[in-house]
C-alpha positions as CSV (number, residue, x, y, z in Angstrom):
1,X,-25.7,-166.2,-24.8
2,X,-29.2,-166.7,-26.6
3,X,-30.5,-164.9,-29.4
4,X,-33.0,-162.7,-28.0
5,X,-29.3,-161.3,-26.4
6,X,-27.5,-161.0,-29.4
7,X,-29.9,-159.0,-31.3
8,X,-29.7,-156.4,-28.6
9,X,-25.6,-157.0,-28.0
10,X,-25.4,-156.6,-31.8
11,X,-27.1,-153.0,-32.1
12,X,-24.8,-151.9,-29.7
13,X,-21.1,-152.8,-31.4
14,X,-23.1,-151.6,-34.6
15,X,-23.9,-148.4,-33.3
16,X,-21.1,-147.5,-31.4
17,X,-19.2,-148.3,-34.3
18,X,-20.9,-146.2,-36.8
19,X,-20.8,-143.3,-34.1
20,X,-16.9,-143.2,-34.0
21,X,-16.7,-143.2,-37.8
22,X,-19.4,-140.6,-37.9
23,X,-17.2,-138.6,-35.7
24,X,-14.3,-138.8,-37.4
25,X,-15.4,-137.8,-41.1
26,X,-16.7,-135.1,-39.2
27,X,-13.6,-134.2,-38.1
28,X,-12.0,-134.6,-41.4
29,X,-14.9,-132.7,-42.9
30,X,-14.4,-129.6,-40.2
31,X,-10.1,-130.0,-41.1
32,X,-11.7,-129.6,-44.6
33,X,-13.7,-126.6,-43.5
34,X,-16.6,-128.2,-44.8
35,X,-18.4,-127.5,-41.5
36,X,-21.9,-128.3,-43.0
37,X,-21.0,-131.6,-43.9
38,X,-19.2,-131.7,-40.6
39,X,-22.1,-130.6,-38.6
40,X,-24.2,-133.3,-40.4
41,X,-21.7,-136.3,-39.6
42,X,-22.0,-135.1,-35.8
43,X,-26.0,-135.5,-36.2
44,X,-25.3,-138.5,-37.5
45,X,-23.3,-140.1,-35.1
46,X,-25.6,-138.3,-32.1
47,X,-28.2,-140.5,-33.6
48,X,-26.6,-143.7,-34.0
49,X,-25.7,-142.8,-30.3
50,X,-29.2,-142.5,-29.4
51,X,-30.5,-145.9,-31.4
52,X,-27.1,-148.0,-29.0
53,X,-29.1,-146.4,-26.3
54,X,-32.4,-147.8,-26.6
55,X,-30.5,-151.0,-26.6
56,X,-28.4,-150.1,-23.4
57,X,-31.7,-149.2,-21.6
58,X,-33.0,-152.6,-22.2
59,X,-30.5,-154.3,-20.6
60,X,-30.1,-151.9,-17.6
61,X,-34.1,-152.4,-17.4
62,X,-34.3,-156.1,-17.6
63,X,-31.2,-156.4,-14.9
64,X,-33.5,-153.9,-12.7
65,X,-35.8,-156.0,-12.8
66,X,-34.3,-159.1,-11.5
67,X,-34.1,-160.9,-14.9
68,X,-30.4,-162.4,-15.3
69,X,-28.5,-160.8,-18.2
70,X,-25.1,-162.5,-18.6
71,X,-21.7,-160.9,-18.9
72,X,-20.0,-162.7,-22.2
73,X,-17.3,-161.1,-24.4
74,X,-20.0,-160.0,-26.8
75,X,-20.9,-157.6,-23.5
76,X,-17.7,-156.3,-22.8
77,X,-17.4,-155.4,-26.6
78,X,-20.7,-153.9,-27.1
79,X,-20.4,-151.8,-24.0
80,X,-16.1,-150.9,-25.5
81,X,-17.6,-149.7,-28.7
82,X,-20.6,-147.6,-27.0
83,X,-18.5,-145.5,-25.0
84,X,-15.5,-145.2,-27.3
85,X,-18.3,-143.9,-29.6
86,X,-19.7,-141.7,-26.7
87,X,-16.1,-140.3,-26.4
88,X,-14.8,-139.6,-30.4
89,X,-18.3,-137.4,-30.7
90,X,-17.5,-135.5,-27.4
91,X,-13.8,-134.8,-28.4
92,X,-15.4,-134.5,-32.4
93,X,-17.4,-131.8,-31.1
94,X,-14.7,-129.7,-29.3
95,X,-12.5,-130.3,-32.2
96,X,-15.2,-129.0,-34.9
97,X,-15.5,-126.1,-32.5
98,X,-11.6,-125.4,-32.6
99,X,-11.5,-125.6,-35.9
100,X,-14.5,-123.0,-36.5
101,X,-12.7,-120.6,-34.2
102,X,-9.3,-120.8,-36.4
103,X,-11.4,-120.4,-39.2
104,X,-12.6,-117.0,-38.3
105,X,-9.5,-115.8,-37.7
């Protein structure tokens, strides 16, 4: 693992990190019916989803290409924290929504 590799495996445990906290103030914000602020942690974390992206596509590109891009722990981690980030804004979103409809009634 060289360094050009790390600053791209690094984004992606960053990102995906700050996408699952994200996620869950905004759940805590939409408990809270604060559903502004709630709304605005979702953005959040969409984004920081989108910036572990560019990173992703990187990889997937140089692999595409031919160019060797070794599997290390740092990898496996990255990739863990992407998609567990992927999947608290999916369930963040339904939950926001669930909470907006017990709101209103």
């Amino acid at each position: 693992m060289n360094d050009e590799q790390m600053t791209v495996i690094m984004p992606l445990i960053m990102y995906g990190g700050e996408a699952k906290s994200s996620a869950i103030e905004a759940i805590s914000a939409a408990k809270a019916g604060d559903f502004d602020l709630a709304d605005a942690r979702i953005k959040a974390a969409s984004d920081a989803i989108v910036n572990a992206h560019h990173g992703q596509t990187e990889l997937l590109t140089k692999a595409a290409n031919g160019e060797d891009v070794p599997l290390s722990i740092y990898m496996v981690h990255a990739q863990d924290h992407l998609m567990t980030g992927i999947a608290f804004v999916d369930l963040a979103k339904e939950i926001i929504a669930l909470y907006k409809v017990i709101k209103e009634k």
